[in-house]
TITIBA-45083 format. One record per residue (C-alpha): residue in three letters; y, z, x. Coordinates in steps of 0.02 Angstrom, whole numbers, padded with zeros to 5 digits, always signed. Layout:
AlaYZX...
//
This chain:
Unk+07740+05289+05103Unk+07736+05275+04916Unk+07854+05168+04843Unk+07913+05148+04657Unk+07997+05022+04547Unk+08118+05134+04433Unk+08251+05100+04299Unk+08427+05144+04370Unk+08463+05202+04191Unk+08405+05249+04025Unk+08472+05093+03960Unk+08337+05001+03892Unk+08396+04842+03974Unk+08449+04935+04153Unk+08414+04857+04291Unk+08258+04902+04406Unk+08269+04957+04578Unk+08142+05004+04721Unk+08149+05184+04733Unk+08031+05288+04883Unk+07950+05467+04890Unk+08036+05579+05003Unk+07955+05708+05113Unk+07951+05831+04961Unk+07883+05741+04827Unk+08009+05788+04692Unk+08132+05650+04741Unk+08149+05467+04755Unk+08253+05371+04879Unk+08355+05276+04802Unk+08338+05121+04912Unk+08489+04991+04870Unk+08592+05150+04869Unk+08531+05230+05010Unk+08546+05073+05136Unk+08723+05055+05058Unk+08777+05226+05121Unk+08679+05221+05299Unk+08758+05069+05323Unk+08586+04972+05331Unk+08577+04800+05319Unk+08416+04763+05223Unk+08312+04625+05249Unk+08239+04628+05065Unk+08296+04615+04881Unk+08317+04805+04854Unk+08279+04769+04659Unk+08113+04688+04706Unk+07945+04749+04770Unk+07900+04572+04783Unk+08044+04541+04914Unk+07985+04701+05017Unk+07809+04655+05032Unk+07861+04495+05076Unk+07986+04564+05207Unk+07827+04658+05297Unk+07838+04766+05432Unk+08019+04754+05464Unk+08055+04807+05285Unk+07959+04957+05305Unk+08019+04997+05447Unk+08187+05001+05377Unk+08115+05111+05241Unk+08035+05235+05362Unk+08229+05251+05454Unk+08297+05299+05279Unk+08174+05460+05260Unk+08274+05541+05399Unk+08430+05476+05372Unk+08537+05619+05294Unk+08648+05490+05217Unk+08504+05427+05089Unk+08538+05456+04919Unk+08396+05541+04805Unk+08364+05536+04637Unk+08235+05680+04550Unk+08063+05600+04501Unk+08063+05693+04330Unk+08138+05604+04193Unk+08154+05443+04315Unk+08099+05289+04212Unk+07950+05229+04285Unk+07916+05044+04291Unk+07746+04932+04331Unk+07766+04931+04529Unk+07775+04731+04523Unk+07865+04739+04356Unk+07881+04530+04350Unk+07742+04452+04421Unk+07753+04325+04547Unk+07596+04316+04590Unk+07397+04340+04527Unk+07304+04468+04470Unk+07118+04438+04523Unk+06992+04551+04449Unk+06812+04591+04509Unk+06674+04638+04387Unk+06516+04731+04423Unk+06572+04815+04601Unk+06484+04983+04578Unk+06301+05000+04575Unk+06299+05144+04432Unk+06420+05006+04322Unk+06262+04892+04362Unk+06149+05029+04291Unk+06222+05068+04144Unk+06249+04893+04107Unk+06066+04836+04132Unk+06038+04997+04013Unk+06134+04932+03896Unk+06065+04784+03890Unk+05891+04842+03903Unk+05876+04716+04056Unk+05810+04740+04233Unk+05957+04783+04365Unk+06026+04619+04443Unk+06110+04643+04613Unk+06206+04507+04643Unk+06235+04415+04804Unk+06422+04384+04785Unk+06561+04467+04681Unk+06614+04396+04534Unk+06794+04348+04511Unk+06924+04335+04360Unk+07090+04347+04326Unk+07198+04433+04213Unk+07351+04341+04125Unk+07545+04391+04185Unk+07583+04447+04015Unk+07455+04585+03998Unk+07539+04670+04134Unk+07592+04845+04075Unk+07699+04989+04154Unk+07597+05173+04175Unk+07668+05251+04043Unk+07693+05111+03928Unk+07596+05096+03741Unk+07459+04999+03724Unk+07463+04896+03585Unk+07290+04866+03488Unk+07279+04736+03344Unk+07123+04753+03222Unk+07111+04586+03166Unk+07113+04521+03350Unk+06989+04674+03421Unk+06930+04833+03366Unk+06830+04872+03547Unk+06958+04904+03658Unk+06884+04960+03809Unk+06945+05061+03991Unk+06910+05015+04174Unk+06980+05133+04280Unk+07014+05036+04458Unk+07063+05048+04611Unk+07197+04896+04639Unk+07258+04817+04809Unk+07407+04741+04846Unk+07421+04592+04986Unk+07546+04589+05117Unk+07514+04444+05218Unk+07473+04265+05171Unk+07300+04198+05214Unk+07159+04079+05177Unk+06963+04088+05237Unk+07007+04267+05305Unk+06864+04356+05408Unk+06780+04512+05351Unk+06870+04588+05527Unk+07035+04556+05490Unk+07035+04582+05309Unk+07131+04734+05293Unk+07253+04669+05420Unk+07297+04575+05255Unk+07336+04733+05164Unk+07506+04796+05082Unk+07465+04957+04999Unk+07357+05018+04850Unk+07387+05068+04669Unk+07318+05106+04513Unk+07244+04988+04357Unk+07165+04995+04187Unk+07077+04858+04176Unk+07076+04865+03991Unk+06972+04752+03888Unk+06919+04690+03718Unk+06730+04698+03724Unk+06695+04577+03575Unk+06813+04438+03620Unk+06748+04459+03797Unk+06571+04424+03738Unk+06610+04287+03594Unk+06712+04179+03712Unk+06539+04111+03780Unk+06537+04278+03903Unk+06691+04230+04012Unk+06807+04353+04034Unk+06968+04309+04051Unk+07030+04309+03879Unk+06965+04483+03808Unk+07039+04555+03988Unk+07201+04470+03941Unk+07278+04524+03788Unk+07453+04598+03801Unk+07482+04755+03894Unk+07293+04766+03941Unk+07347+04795+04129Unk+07431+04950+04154Unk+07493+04979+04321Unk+07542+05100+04455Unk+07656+05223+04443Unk+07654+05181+04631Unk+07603+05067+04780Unk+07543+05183+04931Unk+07581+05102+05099Unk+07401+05037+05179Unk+07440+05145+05333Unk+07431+05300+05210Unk+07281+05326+05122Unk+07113+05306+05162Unk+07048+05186+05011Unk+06892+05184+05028Unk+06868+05387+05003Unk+06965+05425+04842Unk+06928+05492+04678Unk+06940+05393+04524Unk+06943+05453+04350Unk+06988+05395+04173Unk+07033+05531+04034Unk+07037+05490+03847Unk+07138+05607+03749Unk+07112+05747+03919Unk+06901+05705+03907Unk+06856+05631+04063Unk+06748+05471+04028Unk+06736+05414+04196Unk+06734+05503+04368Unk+06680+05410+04542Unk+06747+05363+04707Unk+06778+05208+04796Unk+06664+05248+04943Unk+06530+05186+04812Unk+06605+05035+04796Unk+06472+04874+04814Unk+06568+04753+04877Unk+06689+04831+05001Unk+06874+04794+05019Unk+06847+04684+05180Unk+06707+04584+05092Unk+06814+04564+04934Unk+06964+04498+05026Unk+06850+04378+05136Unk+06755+04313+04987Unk+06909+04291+04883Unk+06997+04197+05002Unk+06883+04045+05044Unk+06967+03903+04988Unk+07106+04004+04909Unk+07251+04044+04986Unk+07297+04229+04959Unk+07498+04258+04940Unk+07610+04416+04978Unk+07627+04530+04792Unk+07449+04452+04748Unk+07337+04580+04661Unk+07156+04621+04674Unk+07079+04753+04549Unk+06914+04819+04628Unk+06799+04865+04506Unk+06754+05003+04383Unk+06623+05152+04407Unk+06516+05197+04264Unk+06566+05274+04088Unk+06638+05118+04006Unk+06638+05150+03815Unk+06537+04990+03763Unk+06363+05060+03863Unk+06400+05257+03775Unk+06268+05319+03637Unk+06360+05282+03516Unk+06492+05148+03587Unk+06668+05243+03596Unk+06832+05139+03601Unk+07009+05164+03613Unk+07108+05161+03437Unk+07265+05200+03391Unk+07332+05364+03432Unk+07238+05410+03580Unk+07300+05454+03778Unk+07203+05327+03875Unk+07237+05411+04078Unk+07202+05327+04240Unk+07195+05397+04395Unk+07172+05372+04577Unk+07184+05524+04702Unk+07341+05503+04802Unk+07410+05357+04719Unk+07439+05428+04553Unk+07418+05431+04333Unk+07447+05302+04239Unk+07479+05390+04046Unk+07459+05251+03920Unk+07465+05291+03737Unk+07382+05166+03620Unk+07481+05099+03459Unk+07436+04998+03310Unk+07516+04825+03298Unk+07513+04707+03179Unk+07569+04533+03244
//
């Protein structure tokens, strides 16, 4: 299934509503609506993705019934406003850096340094308030960074709670999938004594979505990845080169830390980051930064000048 988090109206304060992909892929299923009119009682918040991947496999189950029922009520995905998936997060975003062994090359290029595999994965996080919607602007300040940079990555939602997981059950631990720009300010990134937290943290540098993909529908560790600037394609891999693999990731992540329905983990980013290009490229105002994962979706981010 691929499920949505929409805007019930143009309205800029409307409220936001969980909205699913029916068989066709031109309309969304109005959920709140929908279990009104079947006469569904439904075990979730029908505003919140949160609530439904909390609600597990009896939530989705009542999702699945509403694809056949004839009483759903459907809403055309053109011209639907679009929302971040998880449009209020609950929960954390955890990043990994370095997960794809041609990112590794070019960055040891870069650097003019011998290629360091590393025996672990390295983890970060990403603030709340740098999540961004898949078609929202990006706003880029000069006087706080002029090297605003992409990450096109593969992102993976948890479903169930757990702590010291096993590399076996891992993905038993898995909601569904979606798309991130893991968009970062290369200069504060190194000046903050080469943590990375705050120059992957400014405001709106974590677009996401348009859409989470059920885990039982998508293979995630085949898919194409790609990031477009302005239509140029600047990166293209898939996630069957990931280095650290999802079940490793998940294991890793969660010794010692318990891992909570609605939490986040972006997986990485394949080579053709602007900072290791001949010369360095970056994003600046005006351009169409584009992220996508095959069979999840495109986030569409334009990037704006701001001032404060």
């Amino acid at each position: 299934m691929k499920l949505y988090t929409f805007k019930t109206s143009s309205s800029i304060d409307a409220a936001s509503t969980l909205g699913l992909l029916d068989a066709g892929g031109t309309a969304l299923i109005d959920v709140a609506a929908s279990g009104k009119a079947a006469g569904i009682r439904l075990t979730f918040d029908a505003s919140s993705m949160q609530s439904l991947i909390e609600a597990g496999a009896e939530g989705l189950a009542q999702l699945a019934a509403l694809t056949t029922d004839s009483r759903a009520v459907r809403r055309p995905l053109a011209g639907t406003s679009i929302c971040a998936p998880l449009p209020r997060l609950t929960r954390n975003v955890y990043c990994v850096g370095w997960n794809y062994l041609d990112h590794f090359n070019e960055g040891a290029a870069h650097r003019k340094a011998a290629v360091e595999l590393p025996d672990h994965p390295a983890f970060f996080t990403k603030a709340s308030n740098s999540l961004n919607g898949p078609y929202d602007p990006i706003p880029v300040n000069a006087a706080v960074s002029d090297k605003i940079d992409w990450e096109c990555e593969l992102g993976l939602v948890i479903g169930k709670r757990g702590r010291n997981i096993p590399e076996h059950a891992a993905m038993s631990h898995v909601f569904g999938y979606t798309v991130i720009n893991d968009v970062t300010a290369r200069d504060m990134q190194r000046y903050h004594g080469n943590q990375w937290f705050k120059g992957k943290s400014l405001d709106g540098s974590c677009p996401m979505g348009p859409a989470i993909v059920t885990a039982d529908s998508i293979e995630p560790e085949a898919l194409d990845l790609w990031t477009r600037v302005n239509g140029v394609v600047k990166q293209e891999s898939n996630t069957r080169h990931l280095f650290f693999k999802l079940p490793r990731l998940i294991a890793e992540l969660s010794l010692g830390l318990t891992l909570e329905p609605g939490d986040v983990i972006s997986t990485g980013t394949p080579q053709g980051v602007g900072y290791a290009r001949t010369p360095p490229e970056f994003l600046k105002p005006g351009d169409v930064l584009e992220t996508e994962v095959a069979g999840i979706g495109i986030l569409r981010n334009p990037i704006i000048a701001v001032n404060d």
